[in-house]
TORDOSE-814604 format. One line per 3 residues: for each residue z, y, x of C-alpha. Coordinates in steps of 0.1 Angstrom, whole numbers. Example, Ala and Ser with C-alpha at 12.3 -4.5 7.8 and 13.67 -1.06 7.14 Angstrom:
78/-45/123  71/-11/137
***
This chain:
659/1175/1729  635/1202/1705  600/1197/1708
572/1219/1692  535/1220/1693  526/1185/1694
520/1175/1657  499/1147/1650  464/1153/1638
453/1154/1600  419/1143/1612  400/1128/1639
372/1146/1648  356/1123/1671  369/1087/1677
381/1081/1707  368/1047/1712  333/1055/1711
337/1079/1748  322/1055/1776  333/1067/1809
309/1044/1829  275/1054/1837  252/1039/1806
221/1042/1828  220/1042/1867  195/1063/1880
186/1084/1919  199/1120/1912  183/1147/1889
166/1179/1900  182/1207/1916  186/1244/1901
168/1277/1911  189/1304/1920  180/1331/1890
195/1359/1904  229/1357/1914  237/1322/1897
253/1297/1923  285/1300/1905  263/1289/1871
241/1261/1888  275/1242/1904  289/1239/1874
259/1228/1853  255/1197/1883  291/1192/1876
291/1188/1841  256/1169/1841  274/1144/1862
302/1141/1843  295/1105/1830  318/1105/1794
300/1144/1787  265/1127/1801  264/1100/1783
272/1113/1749  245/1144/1754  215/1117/1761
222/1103/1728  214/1129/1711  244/1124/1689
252/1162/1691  219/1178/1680  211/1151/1652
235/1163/1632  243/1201/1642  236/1228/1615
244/1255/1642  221/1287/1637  210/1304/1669
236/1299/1698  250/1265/1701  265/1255/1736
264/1213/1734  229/1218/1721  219/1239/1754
234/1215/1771  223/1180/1756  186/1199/1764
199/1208/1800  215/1171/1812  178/1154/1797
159/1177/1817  177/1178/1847  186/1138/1846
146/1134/1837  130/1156/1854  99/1147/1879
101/1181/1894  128/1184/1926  142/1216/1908
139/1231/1873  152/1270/1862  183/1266/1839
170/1297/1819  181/1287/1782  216/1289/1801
209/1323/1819  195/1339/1783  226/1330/1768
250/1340/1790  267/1369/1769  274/1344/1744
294/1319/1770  317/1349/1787  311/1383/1803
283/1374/1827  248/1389/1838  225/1372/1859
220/1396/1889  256/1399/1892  279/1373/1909
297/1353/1889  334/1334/1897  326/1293/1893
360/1282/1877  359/1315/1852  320/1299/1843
335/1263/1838  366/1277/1814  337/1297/1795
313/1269/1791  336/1241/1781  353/1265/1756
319/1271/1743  314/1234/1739  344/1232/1720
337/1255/1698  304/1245/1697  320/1210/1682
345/1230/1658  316/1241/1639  319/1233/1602
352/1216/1602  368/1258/1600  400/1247/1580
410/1218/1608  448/1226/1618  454/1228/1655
460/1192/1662  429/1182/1646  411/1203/1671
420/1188/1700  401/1154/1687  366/1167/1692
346/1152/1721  352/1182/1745  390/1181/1742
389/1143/1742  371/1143/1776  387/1177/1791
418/1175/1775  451/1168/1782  490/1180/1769
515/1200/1798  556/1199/1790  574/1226/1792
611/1217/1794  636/1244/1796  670/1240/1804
695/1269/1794  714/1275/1827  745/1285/1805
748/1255/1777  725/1232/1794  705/1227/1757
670/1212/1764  639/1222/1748  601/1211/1750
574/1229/1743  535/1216/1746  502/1231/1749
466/1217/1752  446/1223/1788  414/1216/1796
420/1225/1834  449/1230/1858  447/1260/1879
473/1249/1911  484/1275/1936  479/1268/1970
497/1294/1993  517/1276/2023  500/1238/2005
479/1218/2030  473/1193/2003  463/1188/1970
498/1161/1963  520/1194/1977  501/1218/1950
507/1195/1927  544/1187/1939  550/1228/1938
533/1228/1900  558/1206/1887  590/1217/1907
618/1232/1887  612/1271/1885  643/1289/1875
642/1326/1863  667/1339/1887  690/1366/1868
662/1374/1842  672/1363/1809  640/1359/1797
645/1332/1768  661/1329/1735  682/1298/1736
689/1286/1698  722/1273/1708  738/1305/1725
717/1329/1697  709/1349/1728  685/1356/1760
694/1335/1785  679/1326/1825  667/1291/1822
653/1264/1847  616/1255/1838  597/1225/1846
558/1217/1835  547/1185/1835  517/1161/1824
524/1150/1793  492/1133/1784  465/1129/1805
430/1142/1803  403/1114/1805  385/1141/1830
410/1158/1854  394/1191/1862  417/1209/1892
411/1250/1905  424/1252/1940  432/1291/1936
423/1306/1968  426/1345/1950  454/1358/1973
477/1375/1944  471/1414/1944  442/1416/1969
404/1403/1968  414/1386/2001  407/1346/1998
432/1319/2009  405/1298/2031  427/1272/2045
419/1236/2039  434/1217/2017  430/1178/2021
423/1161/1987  423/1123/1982  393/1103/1974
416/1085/1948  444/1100/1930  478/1088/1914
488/1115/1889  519/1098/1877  544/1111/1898
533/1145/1881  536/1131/1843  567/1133/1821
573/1095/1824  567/1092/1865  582/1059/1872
553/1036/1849  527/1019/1860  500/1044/1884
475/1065/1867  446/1066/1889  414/1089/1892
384/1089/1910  369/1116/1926  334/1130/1916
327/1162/1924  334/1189/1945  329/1231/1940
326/1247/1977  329/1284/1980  315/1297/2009
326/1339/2022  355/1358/2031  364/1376/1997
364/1360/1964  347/1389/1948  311/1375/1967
298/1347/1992  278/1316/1978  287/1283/1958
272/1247/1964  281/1216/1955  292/1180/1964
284/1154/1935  288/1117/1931  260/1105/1909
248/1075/1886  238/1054/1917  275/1054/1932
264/1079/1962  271/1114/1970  247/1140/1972
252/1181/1983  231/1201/1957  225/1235/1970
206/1255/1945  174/1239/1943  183/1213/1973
196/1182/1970  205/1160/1998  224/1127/2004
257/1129/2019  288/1106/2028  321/1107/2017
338/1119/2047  316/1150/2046  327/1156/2007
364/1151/2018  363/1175/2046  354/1209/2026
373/1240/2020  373/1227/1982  380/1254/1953
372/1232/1923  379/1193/1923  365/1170/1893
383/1136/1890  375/1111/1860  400/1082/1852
***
């Protein structure tokens, strides 16, 4: 078997030990957020990531903007500012607006225009990570998966491909920070994830270069989980492919998940993950309609933040949405 892309790290940006995934404070939920504009899709994922306890609890130490030499825009500094103000607040709601200024600086997005709530996630945690690359501008590429973000968000997918004429196996890995799943024809989140790590073979298209028969060749893919993220951050795609039309079935998502049977080495021990937050589109087209939220918080209960509301919830409400973005932590 030939493997490529997963080289051990020169350096350690950010040691690993030091990322608490419990709660280091308990506390009744922050404030909700004011609707600026068009900013739903904005204001879910900013409760999302403030509730993310390993992201949390590094941004309330203050570790980040200590030490960063970052002129003008810096993502974990906006941020670190956001999760104390939010988490501290007295007010029921607060205005994110060093979020909404900045916007052309985290990804194509005005404020009076609608915005898509996974695209807003990818944008901000790639900020965040860059945001933690800066200074360290000659790291090589494993290196740069050790910074706090990656550590938290981050995981390795396999991608073993079998030529379907010599039967040579290769790997290939790449870094994610999220898994986008397809759910056409899945009632479940366990089929999605079943379907994303079938076998996919490239029926009559010789697509790939196999170094043993020193030609194209069709080949039988399968992706895996290779190494697990510490935060499992899933996108239930409901874009039909080709038309603005959204997929609005439900899709029934566990309070607790095993993601070993979806890892390279399925038969050890289970790899479990808690659930603790939930991204609810609500509209017939993808292209418009309104986000809210579903969010476990410090105190252990759930809460639906709407905007600037915030109200407390159980769990069999949170597990009976039309979910588009799931949040599990490990």
């Amino acid at each position: 078997v030939f493997g490529k892309g997963m080289t051990p790290p020169r350096k350690t940006l950010f040691p690993p030990e030091r990322i608490c995934m419990d709660w280091r404070q308990k506390r009744r939920p922050g404030a909700g957020l004011h609707n600026l504009g068009s900013t739903c899709y904005l204001n879910v994922i900013l409760q999302c990531l403030t509730y993310t306890a390993p992201l949390a609890n590094y941004l309330l130490s203050r570790q980040h903007s200590r030490f960063c030499r970052r002129q003008g825009f810096c993502m974990m500094c906006i941020m670190e500012a956001h999760v104390r103000k939010v988490l501290y607040s007295s007010a029921s709601a607060i205005r994110p607006r060093a979020v909404v200024r900045d916007l052309k600086f985290i990804g194509e997005f005005k404020p009076d225009y609608p915005g898509d709530a996974y695209e807003f996630l990818r944008c901000t945690v790639n900020a965040m990570q860059r945001a933690c690359l800066s200074g360290s501008r000659d790291s090589d590429s494993s290196s740069r998966e050790t910074t706090i973000i990656h550590q938290i968000f981050g995981g390795f997918l396999r991608s073993r491909v079998t030529c379907l004429s010599c039967k040579t196996v290769s790997d290939f890995f790449r870094a994610f920070r999220d898994v986008l799943l397809k759910i056409k024809g899945a009632l479940s989140l366990t089929t999605a994830l079943e379907y994303f790590v079938a076998p996919k073979q490239t029926e009559g298209r010789k697509c790939f270069k196999c170094r043993k028969c020193k030609k194209k060749v069709a080949v039988s893919k399968v992706v895996t989980v290779h190494r697990a993220p510490r935060i499992l951050s899933v996108c239930l795609g409901r874009a039909d492919d080709g038309t603005s039309r959204k997929l609005s079935q439900v899709v029934e998502y566990p309070e607790c998940l095993d993601l070993r049977p979806y890892m390279s080495d399925p038969d050890r021990e289970p790899l479990l993950y808690s659930l603790y937050a939930v991204v609810v589109h609500s509209g017939h087209t993808c292209l418009g309609g309104h986000f809210f939220c579903y969010i476990k918080a410090s105190d252990g209960q759930w809460y639906r933040m709407n905007d600037v509301s915030v109200e407390s919830c159980d769990i069999h409400t949170v597990l009976g949405q039309q979910a588009y973005l799931l949040f599990y932590a490990r």
